[in-house]
C-alpha positions in Angstrom: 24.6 1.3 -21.5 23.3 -0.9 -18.9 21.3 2.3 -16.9 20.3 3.5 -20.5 18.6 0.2 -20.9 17.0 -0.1 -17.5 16.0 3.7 -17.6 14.0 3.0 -20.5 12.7 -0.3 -19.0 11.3 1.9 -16.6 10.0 4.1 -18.5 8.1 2.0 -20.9 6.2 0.3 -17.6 5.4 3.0 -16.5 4.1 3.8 -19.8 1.7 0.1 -20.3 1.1 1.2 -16.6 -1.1 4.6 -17.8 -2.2 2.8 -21.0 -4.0 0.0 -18.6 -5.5 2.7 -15.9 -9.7 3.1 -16.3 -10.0 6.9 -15.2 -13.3 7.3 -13.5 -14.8 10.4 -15.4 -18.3 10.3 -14.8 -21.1 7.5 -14.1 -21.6 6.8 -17.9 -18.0 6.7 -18.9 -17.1 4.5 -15.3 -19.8 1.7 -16.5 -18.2 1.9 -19.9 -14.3 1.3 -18.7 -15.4 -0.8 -15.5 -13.2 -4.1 -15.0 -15.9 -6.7 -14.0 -16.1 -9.4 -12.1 -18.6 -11.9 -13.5 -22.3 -11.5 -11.8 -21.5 -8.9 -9.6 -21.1 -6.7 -12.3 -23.1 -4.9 -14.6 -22.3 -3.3 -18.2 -23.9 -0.8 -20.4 -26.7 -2.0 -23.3 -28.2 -0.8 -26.2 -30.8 -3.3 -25.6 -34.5 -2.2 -26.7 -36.2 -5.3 -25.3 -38.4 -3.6 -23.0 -38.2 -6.8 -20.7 -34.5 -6.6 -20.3 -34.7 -2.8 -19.8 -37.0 -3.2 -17.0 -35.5 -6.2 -15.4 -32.0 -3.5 -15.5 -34.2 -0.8 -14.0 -35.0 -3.4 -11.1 -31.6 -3.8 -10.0 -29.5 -1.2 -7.7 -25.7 -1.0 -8.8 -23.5 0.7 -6.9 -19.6 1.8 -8.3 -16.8 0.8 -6.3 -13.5 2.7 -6.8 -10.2 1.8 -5.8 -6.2 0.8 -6.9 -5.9 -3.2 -8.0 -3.9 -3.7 -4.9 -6.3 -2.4 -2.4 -9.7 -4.3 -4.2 -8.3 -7.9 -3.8 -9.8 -10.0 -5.5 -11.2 -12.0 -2.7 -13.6 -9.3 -2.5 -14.7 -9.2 -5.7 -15.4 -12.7 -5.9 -17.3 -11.9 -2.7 -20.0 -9.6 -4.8 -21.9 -12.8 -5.7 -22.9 -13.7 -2.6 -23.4 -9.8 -1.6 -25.9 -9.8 -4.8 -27.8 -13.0 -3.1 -27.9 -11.1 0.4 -29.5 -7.5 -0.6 -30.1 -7.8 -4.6 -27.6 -5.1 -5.1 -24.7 -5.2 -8.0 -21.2 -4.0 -7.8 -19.5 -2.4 -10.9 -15.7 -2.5 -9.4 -13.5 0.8 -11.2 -10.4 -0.8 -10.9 -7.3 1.6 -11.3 -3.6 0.9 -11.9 -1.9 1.4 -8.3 0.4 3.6 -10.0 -2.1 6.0 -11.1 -5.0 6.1 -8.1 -3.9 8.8 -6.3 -3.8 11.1 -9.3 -7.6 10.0 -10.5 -8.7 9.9 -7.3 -7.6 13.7 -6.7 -9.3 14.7 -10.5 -12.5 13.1 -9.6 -12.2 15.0 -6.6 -11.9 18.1 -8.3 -14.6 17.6 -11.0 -17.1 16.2 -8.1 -17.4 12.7 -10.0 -16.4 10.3 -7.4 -18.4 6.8 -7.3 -21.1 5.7 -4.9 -17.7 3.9 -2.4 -14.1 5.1 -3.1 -10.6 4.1 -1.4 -8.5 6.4 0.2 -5.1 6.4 2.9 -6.9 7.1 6.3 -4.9 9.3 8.5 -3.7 12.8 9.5 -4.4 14.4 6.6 -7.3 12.0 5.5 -9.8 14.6 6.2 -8.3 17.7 4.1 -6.9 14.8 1.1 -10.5 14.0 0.4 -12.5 17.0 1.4 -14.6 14.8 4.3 -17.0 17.4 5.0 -18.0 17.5 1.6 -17.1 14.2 0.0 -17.6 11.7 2.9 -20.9 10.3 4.2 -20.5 10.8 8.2 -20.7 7.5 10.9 -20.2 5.2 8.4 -18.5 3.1 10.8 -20.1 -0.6 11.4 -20.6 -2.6 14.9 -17.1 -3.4 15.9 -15.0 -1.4 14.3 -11.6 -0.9 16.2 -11.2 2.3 18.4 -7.8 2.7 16.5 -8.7 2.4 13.0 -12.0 4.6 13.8 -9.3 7.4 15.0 -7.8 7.0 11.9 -10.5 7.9 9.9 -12.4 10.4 12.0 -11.9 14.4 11.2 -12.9 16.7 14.3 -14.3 13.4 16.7 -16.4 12.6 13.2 -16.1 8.7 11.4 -16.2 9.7 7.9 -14.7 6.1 6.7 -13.8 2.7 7.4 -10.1 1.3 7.4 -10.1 -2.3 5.5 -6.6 -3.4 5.5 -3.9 -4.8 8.3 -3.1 -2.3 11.0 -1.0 -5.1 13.0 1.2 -6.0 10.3 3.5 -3.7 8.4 6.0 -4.1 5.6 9.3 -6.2 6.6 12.4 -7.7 5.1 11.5 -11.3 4.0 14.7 -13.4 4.1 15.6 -17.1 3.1 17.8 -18.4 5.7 19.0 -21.3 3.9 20.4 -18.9 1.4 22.2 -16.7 4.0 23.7 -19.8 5.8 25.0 -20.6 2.3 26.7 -17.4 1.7 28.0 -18.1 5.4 25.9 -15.6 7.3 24.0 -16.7 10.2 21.6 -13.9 11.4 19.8 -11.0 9.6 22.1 -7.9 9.5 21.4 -4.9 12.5 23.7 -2.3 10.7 24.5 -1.0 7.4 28.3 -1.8 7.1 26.7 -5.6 8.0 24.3 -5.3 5.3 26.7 -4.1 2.7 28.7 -6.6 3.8 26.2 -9.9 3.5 25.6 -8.6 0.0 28.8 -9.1 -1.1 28.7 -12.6 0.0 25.3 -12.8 -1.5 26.6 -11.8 -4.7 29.9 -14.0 -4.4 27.5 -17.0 -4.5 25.7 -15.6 -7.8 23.0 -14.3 -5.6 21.5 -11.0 -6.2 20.6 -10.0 -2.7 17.5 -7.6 -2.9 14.5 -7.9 -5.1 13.1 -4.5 -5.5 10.0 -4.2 -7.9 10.2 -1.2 -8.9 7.6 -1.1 -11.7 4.9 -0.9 -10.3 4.8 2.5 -9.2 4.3 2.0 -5.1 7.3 -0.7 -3.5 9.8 1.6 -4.3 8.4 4.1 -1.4 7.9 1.5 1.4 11.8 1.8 1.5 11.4 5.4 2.8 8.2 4.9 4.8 8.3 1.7 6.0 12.2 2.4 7.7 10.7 6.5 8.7 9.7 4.8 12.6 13.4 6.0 12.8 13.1 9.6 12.8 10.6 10.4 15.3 12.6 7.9 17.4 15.8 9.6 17.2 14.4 13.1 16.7 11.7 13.9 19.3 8.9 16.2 18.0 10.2 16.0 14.5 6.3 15.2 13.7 5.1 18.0 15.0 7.8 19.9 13.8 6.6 18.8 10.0 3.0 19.8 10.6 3.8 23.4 11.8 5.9 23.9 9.2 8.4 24.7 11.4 10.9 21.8 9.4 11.7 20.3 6.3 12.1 17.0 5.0 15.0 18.2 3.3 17.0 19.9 5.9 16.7 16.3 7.6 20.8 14.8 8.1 19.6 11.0 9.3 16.9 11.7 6.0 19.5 12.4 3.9 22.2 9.9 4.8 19.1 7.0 4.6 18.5 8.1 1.1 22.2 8.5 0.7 22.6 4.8 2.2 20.0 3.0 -0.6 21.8 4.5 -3.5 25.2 3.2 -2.5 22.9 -0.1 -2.6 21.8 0.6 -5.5 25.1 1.4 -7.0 26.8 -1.7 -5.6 24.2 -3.6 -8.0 22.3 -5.1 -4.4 19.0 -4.7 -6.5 20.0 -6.2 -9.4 20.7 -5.2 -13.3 16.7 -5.9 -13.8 15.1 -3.5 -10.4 13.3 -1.0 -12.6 11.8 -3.0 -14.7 10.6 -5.4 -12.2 7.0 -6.1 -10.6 5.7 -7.5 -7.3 4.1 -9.7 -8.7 6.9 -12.0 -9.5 8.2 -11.5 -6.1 7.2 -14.8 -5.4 8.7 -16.6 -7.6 12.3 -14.8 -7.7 12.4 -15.2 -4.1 10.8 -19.1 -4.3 13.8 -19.7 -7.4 16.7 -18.6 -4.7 17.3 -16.3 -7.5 17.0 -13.2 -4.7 17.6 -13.5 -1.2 15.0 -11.3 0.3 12.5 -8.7 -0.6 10.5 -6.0 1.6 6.8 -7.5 1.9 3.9 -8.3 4.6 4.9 -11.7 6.8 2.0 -13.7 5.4 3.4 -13.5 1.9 6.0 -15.9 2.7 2.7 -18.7 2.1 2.6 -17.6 -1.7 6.8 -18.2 -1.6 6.2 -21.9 -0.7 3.7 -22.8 -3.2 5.3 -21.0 -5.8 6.0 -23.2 -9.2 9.3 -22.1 -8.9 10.1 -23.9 -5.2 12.4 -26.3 -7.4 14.3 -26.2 -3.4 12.0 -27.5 -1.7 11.7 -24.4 0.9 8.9 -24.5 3.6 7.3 -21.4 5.9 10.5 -21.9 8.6 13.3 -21.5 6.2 12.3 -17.4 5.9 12.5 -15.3 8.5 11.8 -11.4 8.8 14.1 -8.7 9.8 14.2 -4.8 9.5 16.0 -2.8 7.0 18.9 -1.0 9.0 19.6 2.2 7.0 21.0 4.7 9.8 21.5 1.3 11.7 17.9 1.2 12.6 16.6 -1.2 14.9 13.3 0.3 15.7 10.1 -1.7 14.5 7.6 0.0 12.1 4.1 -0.5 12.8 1.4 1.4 10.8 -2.5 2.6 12.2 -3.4 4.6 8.9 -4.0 1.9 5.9 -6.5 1.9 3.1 -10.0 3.0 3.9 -13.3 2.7 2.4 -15.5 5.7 2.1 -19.3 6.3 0.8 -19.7 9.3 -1.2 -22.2 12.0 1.1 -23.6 12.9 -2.8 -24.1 9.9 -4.2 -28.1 8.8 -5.1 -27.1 6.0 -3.4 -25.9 6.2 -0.4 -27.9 3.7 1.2 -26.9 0.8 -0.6 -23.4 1.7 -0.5 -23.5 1.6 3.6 -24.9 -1.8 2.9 -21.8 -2.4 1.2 -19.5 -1.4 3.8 -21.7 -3.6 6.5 -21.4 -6.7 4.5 -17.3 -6.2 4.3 -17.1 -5.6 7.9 -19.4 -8.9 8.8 -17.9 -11.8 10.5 -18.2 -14.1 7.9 -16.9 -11.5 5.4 -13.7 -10.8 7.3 -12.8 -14.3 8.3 -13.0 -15.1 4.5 -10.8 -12.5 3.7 -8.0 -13.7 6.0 -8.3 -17.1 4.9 -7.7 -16.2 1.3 -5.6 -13.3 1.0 -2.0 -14.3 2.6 -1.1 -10.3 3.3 -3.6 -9.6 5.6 -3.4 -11.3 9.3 -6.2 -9.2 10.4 -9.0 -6.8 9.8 -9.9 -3.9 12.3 -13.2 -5.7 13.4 -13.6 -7.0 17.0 -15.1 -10.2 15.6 -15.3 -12.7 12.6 -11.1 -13.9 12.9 -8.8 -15.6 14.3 -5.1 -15.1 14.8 -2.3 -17.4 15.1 -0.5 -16.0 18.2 2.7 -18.5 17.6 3.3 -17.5 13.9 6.3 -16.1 12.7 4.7 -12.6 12.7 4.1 -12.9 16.6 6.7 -14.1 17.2 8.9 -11.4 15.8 6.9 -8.8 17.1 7.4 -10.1 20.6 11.3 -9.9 20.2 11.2 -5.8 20.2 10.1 -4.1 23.8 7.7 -1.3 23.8 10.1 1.2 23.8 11.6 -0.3 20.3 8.0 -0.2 18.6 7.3 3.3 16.3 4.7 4.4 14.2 5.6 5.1 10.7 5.9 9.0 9.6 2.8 8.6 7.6 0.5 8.1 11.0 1.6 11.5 12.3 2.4 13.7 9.4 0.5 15.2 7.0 0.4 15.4 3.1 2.7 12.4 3.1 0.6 9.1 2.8 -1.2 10.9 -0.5 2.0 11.2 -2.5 3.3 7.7 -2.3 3.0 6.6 -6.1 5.4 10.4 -6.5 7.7 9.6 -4.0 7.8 5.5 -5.1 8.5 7.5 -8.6 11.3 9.6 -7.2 13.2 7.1 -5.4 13.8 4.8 -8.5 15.1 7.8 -10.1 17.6 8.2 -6.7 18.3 4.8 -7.0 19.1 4.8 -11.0 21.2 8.1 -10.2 19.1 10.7 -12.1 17.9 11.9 -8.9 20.0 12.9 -5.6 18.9 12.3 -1.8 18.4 16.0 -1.5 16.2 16.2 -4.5 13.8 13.7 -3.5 13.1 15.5 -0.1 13.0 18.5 -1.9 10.3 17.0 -3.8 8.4 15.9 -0.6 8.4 19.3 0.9 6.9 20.6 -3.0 4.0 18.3 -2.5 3.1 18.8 0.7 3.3 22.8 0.4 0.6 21.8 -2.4 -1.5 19.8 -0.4 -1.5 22.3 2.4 -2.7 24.9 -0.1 -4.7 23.1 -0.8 -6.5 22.2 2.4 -6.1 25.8 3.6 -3.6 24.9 6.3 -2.4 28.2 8.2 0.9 26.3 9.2 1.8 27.0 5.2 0.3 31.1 5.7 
């Protein structure tokens, strides 16, 4: 009874989730559905006053497309003071995160993207998006980092620029007071530990995991954000998965890390409420001592502490950050290909949208960013930051040698980073049982024989 209930828990979020997402059909219907941000934003009117009408007329508006967690709202708050600078309006098209990557793809298809869209950069950035066709070229501003530039580049071409942390990935947030009081005194480096520290987790009526898995993306960084692994202890496997030479399904350490989160799952480690969940209470379940960690970006741990629900009194030093060791992993992930920004080479308005993407790469503009978004540490800009070299993060990072540092799959193999919402999808269904380890790789390599069609890719011939 209890998995009928959560099963339809999940279901009926992902449901409001669909209800909630404003499809970008075309410009009229875009202005229409467009979630706005006070004056940056401009709405349809009926208006026959011809001095309204031409005062409209005056103003350029460009349409800004992307997911709710990838347009924070620091930038929209920005759009003010971008109006001020250049006299040009921003309609923001916010979509669901859960359902991006499926508009996205149909306004692909019906040629109907917006004058600035979002999209993964990465290896298979180029063919995801059609660059050639879809992508204004050397978009890049002054500054931009050599890295993130190889990120979005097709062929030695920029077609884009990369606007999130590429020095900061997804970890396991833990409260330390809260594992000293269930008598464990360091973050676990193997599974049989980790199964182990949360049963005493649970023995103290401490549910040790908070896994949101509502909202349609968290559910995958458990796959992707542990994948540093593979490459690691398979050599080549990478290229392997781009010739087509390999599947994600005939994959044993895959497998046995899938295997290894549903015995989580069905020792209750995520809790009676997981599939129903959202990130967005993250926060305060962790802030409540409620859950004793959750997978998130190092500079969340701020929103933790000033959470409502810090009835304990917890500070910035009483969490710490660790990795999560299915297949006893202790390889760091780090992650190059994040959320880019692209203009649209057929948009009327080109111009101003380039404007755009030099305003949000400015000093001033990335500096404010950092300040008031706690998940990002840094932007891929030479200039306009500054970076705490002491802080937890850094710290951390410093603990692992070179040679215990990995990229994530999604940096080096294709078709993956564009089904995340699918595989985020699948991997609740693994973890509420109607879905087995084998199924959900099987699934992988589906999608990516798609894309490659797709794209053309003679490694699929």
């Amino acid at each position: 009874m209890k998995k009928l209930l959560r099963r339809a828990g999940f279901l009926a979020g992902m449901a409001l989730m669909t209800a909630c997402a404003f499809p970008f059909q075309s410009k009229k219907s875009a202005e229409e559905r467009v979630q706005t941000t006070d004056a940056s934003s401009v709405t349809a009117s009926d208006s026959g006053e011809k001095k309204q009408k031409k005062k409209k007329e005056s103003v350029v508006t460009i349409n800004v497309m992307g997911p709710s967690g990838w347009i924070r709202d620091t930038e929209k708050d920005s759009a003010e003071t971008f109006f001020h600078q250049t006299g040009i309006k921003v309609n923001y098209v916010v979509i669901e995160d859960d359902q991006y990557e499926r508009v996205l793809m149909d306004a692909i298809e019906k040629e109907e993207l917006p004058d600035v869209y979002c999209a993964f950069s990465g290896p298979s950035m180029g063919s995801a998006i059609r660059a050639g066709k879809n992508a204004l070229p050397d978009v890049e501003p002054d500054g931009y980092l050599e890295e993130a530039e190889t990120m979005t580049s097709v062929d030695g071409i920029n077609y884009g620029m990369a606007y999130d942390d590429m020095e900061e990935g997804y970890y396991m947030v833990y409260n330390r007071r809260v594992f000293e009081a269930a008598g464990i005194s360091e973050f676990p480096t193997t599974f049989e530990e980790l199964k182990s520290d949360c049963e005493r987790l649970q023995e103290i009526q401490v549910t040790p995991i908070y896994e949101p898995a509502v909202d349609g993306w968290h559910t995958a960084l458990l796959f992707t954000e542990t994948s540093q692994m593979y490459e690691a202890n398979q050599p080549g496997i990478s290229v392997r998965l781009n010739n087509n030479t390999e599947k994600f399904a005939d994959n044993p350490l895959m497998l046995q890390a899938l295997g290894q989160l549903k015995e989580l799952a069905d020792a209750n480690c995520f809790g009676e409420s997981f599939i129903s969940d959202s990130y967005a209470d993250a926060y305060d379940r962790l802030a409540s001592g409620e859950y004793a960690m959750c997978m998130m970006r190092p500079g969340e741990i701020s929103r933790i502490v000033s959470s409502s629900a810090n009835s304990d009194s917890y500070e910035e030093d009483d969490f710490g950050l660790g990795i999560l060791p299915l297949n006893d992993n202790d390889i760091l992930n780090v992650r190059a290909s994040v959320p880019a920004r692209f203009v649209n080479a057929n948009s009327k308005k080109k111009k101003y949208a380039e404007k755009y993407l030099e305003f949000l790469a400015s000093d001033e503009q990335v500096q404010t960013m950092i300040e008031n978004e706690a998940e990002l540490s840094s932007l891929p800009f030479k200039a306009g930051q500054t970076k705490d070299q002491k802080d937890l993060f850094h710290v951390f990072r410093k603990s692992f040698d070179d040679y215990s540092v990995k990229n994530v799959l999604g940096d080096r193999v294709s078709y993956l980073n564009e089904q995340m919402t699918d595989l985020s999808t699948d991997l609740a269904s693994l973890l509420l049982g109607d879905m087995r380890p084998e199924d959900v790789l099987k699934a992988i390599d589906s999608r990516r024989t798609s894309f490659a069609s797709r794209a053309g890719d003679p490694a699929w011939d």
